[in-house]
Backbone bond lengths (Angstrom), bond angles and torsions (degrees), N, CA, C in turn:
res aa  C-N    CA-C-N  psi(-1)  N-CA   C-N-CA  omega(-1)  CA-C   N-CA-C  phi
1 X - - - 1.460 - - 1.523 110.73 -
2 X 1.593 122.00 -30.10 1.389 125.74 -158.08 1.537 88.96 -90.51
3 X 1.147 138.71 -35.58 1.530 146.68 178.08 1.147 111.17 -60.42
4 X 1.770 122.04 -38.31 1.359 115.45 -173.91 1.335 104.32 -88.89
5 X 1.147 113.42 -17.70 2.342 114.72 179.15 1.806 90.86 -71.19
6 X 1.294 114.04 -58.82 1.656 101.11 -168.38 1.356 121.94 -66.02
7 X 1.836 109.41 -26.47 1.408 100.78 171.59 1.833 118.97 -65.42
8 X 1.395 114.92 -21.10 1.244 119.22 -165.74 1.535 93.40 -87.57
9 X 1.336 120.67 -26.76 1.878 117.91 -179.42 1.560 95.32 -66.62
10 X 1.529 130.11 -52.22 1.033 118.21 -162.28 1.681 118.63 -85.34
11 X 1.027 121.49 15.60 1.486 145.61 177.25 1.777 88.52 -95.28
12 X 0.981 111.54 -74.23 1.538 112.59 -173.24 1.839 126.26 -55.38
13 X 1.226 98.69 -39.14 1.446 113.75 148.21 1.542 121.64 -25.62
14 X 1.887 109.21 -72.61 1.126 122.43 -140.80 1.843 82.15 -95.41
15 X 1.431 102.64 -12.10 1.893 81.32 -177.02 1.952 98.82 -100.54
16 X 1.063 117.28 19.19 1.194 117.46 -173.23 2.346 98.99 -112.29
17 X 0.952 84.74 -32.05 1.109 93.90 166.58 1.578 132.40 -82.16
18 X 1.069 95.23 -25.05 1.689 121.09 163.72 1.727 124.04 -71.72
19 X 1.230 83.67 -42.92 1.963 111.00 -179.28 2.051 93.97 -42.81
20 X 1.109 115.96 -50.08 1.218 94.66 -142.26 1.827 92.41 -101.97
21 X 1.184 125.69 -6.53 1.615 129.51 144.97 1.452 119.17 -55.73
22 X 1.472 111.50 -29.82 1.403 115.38 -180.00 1.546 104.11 -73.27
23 X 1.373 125.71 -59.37 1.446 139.57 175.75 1.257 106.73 -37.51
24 X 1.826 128.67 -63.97 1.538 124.76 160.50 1.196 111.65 -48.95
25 X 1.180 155.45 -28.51 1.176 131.14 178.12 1.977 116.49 -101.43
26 X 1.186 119.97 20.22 0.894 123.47 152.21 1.745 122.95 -95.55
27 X 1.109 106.40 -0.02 1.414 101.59 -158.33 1.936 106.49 -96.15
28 X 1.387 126.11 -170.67 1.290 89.81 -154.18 1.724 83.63 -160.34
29 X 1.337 117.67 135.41 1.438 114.99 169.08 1.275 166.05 -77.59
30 X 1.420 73.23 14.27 2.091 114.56 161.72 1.704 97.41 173.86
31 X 1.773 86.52 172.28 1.387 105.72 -162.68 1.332 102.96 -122.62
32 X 1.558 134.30 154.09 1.190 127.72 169.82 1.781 105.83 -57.54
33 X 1.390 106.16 -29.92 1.731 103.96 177.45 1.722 114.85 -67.05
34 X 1.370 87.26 -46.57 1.446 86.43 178.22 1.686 137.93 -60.62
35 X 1.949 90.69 -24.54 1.814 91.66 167.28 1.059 98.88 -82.82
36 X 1.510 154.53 29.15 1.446 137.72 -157.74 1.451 96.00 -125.13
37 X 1.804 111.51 -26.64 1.226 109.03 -176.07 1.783 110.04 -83.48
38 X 1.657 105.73 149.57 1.176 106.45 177.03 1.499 126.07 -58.59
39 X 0.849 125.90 -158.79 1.811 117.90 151.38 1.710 106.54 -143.41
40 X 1.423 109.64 159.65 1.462 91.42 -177.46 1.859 89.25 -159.03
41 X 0.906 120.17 161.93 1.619 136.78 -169.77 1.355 119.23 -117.35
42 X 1.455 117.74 76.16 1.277 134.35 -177.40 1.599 126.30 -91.31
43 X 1.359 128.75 154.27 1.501 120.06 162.27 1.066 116.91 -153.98
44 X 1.459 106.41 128.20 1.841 136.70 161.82 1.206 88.79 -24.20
45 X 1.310 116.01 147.08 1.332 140.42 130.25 1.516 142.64 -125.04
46 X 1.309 120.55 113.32 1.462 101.97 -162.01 1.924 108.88 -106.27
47 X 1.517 107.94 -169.83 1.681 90.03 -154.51 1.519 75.43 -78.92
48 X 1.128 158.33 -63.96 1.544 151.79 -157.67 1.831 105.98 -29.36
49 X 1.254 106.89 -17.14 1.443 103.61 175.19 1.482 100.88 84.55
50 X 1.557 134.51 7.71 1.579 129.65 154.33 1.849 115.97 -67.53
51 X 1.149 92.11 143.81 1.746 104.76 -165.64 1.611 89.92 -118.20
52 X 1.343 107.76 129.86 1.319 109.53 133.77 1.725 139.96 -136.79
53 X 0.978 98.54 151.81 1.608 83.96 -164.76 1.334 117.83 -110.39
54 X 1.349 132.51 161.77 1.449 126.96 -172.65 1.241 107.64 -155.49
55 X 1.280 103.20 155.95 1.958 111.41 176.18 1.310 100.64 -98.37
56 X 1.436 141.09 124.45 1.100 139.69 168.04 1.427 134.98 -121.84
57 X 1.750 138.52 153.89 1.347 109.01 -157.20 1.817 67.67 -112.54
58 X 1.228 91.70 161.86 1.423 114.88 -178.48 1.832 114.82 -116.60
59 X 1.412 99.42 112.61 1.232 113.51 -172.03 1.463 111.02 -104.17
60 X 1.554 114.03 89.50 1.687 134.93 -163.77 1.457 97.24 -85.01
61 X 1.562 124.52 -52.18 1.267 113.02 -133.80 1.748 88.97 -116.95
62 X 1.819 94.16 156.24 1.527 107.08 170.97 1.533 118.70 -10.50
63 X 1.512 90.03 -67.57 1.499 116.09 -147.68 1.705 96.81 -83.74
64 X 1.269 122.73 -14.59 1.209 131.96 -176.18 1.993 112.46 -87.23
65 X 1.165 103.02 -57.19 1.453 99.98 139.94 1.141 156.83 -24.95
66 X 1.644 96.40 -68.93 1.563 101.52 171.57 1.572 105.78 -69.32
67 X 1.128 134.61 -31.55 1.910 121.17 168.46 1.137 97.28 -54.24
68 X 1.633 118.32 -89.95 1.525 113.09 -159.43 1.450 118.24 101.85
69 X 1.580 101.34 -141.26 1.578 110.92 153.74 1.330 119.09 -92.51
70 X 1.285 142.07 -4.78 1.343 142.52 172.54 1.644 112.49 -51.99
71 X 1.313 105.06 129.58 1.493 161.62 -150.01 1.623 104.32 33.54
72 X 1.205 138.55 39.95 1.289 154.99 160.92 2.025 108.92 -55.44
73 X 0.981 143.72 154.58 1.600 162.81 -99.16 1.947 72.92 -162.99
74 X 0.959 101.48 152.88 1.885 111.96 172.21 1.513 108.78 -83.37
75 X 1.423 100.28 -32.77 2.163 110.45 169.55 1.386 93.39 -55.51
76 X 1.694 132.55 -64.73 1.399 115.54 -141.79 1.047 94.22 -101.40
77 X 1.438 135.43 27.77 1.806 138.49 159.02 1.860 97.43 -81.71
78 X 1.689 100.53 -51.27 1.483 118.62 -167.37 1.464 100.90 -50.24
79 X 1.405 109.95 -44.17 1.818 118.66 -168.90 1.252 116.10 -72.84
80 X 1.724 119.90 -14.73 1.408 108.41 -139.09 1.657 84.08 -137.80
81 X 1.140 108.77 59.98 1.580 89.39 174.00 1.932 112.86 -64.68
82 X 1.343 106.87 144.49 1.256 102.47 -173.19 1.471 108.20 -129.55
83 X 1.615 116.14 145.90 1.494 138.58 -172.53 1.485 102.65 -100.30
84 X 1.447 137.16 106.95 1.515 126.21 158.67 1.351 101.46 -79.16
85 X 0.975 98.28 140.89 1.174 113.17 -179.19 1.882 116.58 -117.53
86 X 1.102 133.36 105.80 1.239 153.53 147.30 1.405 148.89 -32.93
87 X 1.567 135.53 77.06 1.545 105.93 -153.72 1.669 110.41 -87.52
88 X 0.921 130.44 40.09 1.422 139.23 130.79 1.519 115.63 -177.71
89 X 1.363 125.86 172.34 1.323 119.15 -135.44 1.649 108.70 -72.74
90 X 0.955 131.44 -173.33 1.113 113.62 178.71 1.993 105.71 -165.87
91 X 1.087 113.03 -163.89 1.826 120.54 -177.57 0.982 102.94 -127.60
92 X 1.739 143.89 -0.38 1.680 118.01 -153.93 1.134 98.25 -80.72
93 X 1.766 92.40 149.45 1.749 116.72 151.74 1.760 118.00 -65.72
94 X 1.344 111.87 145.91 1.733 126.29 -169.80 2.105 88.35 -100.66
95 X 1.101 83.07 140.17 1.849 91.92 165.20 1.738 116.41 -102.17
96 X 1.168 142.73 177.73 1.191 139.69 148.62 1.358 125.42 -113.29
97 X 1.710 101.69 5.94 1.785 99.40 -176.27 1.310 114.44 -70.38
98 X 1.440 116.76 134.17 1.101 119.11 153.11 2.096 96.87 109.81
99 X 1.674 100.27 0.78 1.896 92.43 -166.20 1.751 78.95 -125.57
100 X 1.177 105.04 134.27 1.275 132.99 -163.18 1.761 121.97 -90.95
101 X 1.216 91.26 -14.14 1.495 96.72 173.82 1.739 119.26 -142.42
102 X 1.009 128.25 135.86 1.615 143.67 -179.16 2.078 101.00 -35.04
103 X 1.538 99.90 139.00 1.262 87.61 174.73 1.692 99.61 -158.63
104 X 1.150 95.90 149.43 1.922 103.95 157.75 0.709 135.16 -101.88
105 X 1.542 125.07 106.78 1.471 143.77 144.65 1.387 135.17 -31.79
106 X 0.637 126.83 107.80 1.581 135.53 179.57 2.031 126.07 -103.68
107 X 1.334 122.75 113.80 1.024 98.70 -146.72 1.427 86.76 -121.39
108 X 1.468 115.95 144.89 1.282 112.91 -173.00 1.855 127.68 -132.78
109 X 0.843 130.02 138.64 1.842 113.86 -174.94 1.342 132.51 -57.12
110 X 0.983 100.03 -179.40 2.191 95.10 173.63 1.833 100.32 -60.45
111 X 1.098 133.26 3.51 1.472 113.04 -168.30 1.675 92.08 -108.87
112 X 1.465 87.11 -17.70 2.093 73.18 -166.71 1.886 98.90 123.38
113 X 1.490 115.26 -20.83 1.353 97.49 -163.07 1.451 97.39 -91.97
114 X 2.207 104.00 152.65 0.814 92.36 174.53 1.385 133.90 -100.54
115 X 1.482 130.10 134.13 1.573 120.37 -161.49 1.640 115.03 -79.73
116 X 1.570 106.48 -44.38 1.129 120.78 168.06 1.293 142.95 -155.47
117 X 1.614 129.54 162.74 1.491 111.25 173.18 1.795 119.89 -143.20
118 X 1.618 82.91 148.94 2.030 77.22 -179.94 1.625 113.05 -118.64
119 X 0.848 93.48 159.13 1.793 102.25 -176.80 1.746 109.03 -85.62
120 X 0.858 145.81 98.31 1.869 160.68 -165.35 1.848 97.91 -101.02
121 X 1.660 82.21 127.93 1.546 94.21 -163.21 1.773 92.52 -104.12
122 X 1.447 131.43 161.07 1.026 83.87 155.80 1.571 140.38 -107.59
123 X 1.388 140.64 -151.61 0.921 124.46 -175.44 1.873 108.27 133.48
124 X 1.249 134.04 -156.02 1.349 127.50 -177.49 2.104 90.23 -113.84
125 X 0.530 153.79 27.41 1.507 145.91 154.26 1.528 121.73 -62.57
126 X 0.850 130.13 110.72 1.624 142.29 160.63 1.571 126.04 -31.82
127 X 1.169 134.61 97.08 1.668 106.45 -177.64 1.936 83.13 -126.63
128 X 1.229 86.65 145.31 1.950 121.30 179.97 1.442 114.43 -143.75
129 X 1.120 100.04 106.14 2.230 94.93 167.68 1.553 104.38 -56.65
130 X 1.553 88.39 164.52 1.844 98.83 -169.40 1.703 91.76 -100.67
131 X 1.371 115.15 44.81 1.851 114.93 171.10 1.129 82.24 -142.85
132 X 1.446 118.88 169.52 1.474 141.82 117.38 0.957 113.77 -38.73
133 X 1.892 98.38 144.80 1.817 95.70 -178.54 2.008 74.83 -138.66
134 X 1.663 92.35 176.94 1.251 113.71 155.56 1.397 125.81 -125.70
135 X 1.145 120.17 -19.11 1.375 122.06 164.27 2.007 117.55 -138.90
136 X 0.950 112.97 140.16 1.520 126.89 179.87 1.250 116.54 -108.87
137 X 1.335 119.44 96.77 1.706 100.81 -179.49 2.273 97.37 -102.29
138 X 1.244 86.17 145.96 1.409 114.54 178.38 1.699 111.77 -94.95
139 X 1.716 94.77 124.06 2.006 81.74 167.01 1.891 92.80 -158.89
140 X 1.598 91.91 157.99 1.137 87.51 172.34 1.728 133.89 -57.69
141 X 1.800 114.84 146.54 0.890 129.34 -174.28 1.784 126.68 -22.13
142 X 1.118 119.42 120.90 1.085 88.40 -172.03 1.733 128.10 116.30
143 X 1.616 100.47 -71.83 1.414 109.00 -179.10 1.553 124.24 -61.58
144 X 1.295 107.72 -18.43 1.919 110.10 178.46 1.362 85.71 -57.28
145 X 2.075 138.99 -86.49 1.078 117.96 -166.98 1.390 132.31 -67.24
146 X 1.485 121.10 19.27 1.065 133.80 146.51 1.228 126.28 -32.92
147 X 1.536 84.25 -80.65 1.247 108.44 -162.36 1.731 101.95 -73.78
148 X 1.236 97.54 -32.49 2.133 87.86 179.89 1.562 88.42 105.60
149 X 1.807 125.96 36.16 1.403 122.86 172.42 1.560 105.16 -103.54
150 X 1.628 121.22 112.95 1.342 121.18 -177.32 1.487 114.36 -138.82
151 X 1.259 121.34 156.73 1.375 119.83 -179.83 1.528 137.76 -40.41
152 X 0.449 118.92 113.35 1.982 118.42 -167.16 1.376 105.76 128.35
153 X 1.620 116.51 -16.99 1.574 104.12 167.88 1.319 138.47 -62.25
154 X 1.500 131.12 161.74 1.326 117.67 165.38 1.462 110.99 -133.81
155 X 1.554 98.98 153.01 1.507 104.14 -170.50 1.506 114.35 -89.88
156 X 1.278 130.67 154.22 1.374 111.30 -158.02 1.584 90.93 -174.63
157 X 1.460 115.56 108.50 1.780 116.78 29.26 1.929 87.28 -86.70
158 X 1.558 104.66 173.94 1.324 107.39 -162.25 1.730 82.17 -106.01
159 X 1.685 93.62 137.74 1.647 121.37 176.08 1.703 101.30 -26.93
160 X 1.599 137.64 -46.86 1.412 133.28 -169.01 1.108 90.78 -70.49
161 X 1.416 146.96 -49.50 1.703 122.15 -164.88 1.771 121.94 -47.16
């Protein structure tokens, strides 16, 4: 009996360890959504007078949105920082099913500034700021304090131009 409990632990083990080779190898190095989005060359500005700038794909439409980063490679998350874009402000919650690697969100107002951001693990969990936003840009884990991207910034030129 004690042989058949450890053989079944080590079955579970080896597929738990497996689980997350399976996840990398589903993932994929662009999306039909993702060539669909534009790209455009924007930069933060904060009042200290630090600039930063970024290439970003711009995610306008429904259907452009709802993909996202889902089933994207952690390289073409790194490459592709992405802007949803909103035509007026709104509350939604972001999902992580189906996007393979951890990322920060950044959520920002009708002006461009940003109010706030959360770190999205993945998995099926919900994350929503407690404001309205109008635009959300997405990047891999990590890189907002990378880069030195924090609340009080503004994006410029702002996504409505």
């Amino acid at each position: 009996m004690m042989r058949h409990c450890l053989a079944g632990r080590g079955a579970l083990l080896v597929l738990l360890l497996l689980l997350p080779l399976t996840l990398v190898a589903d993932c994929r190095d662009s999306t039909e959504a993702l060539e669909s989005m534009q790209q455009r060359d924007v930069t933060f500005r904060g009042a200290d007078d630090v600039e930063i700038d970024l290439r970003l794909r711009i995610a306008e439409t429904a259907e452009q949105r709802a993909a996202g980063m889902q089933f994207l490679c952690e390289r073409s998350v790194r490459d592709n920082a992405m802007l949803f874009v909103f035509t007026r402000s709104v509350q939604h919650a972001f999902h992580m099913q189906n996007v393979h690697v951890a990322l920060d969100i950044l959520f920002l107002d009708e002006k461009g500034v940003v109010r706030s951001m959360l770190r999205m693990t993945p998995g099926s969990d919900l994350y929503k700021p407690d404001h309205r936003f109008r635009y959300a840009l997405e990047l891999l884990a990590g890189e907002a304090e990378r880069l030195g991207l924090r609340p009080g910034m503004q994006l410029d030129p702002s996504p409505a131009e």
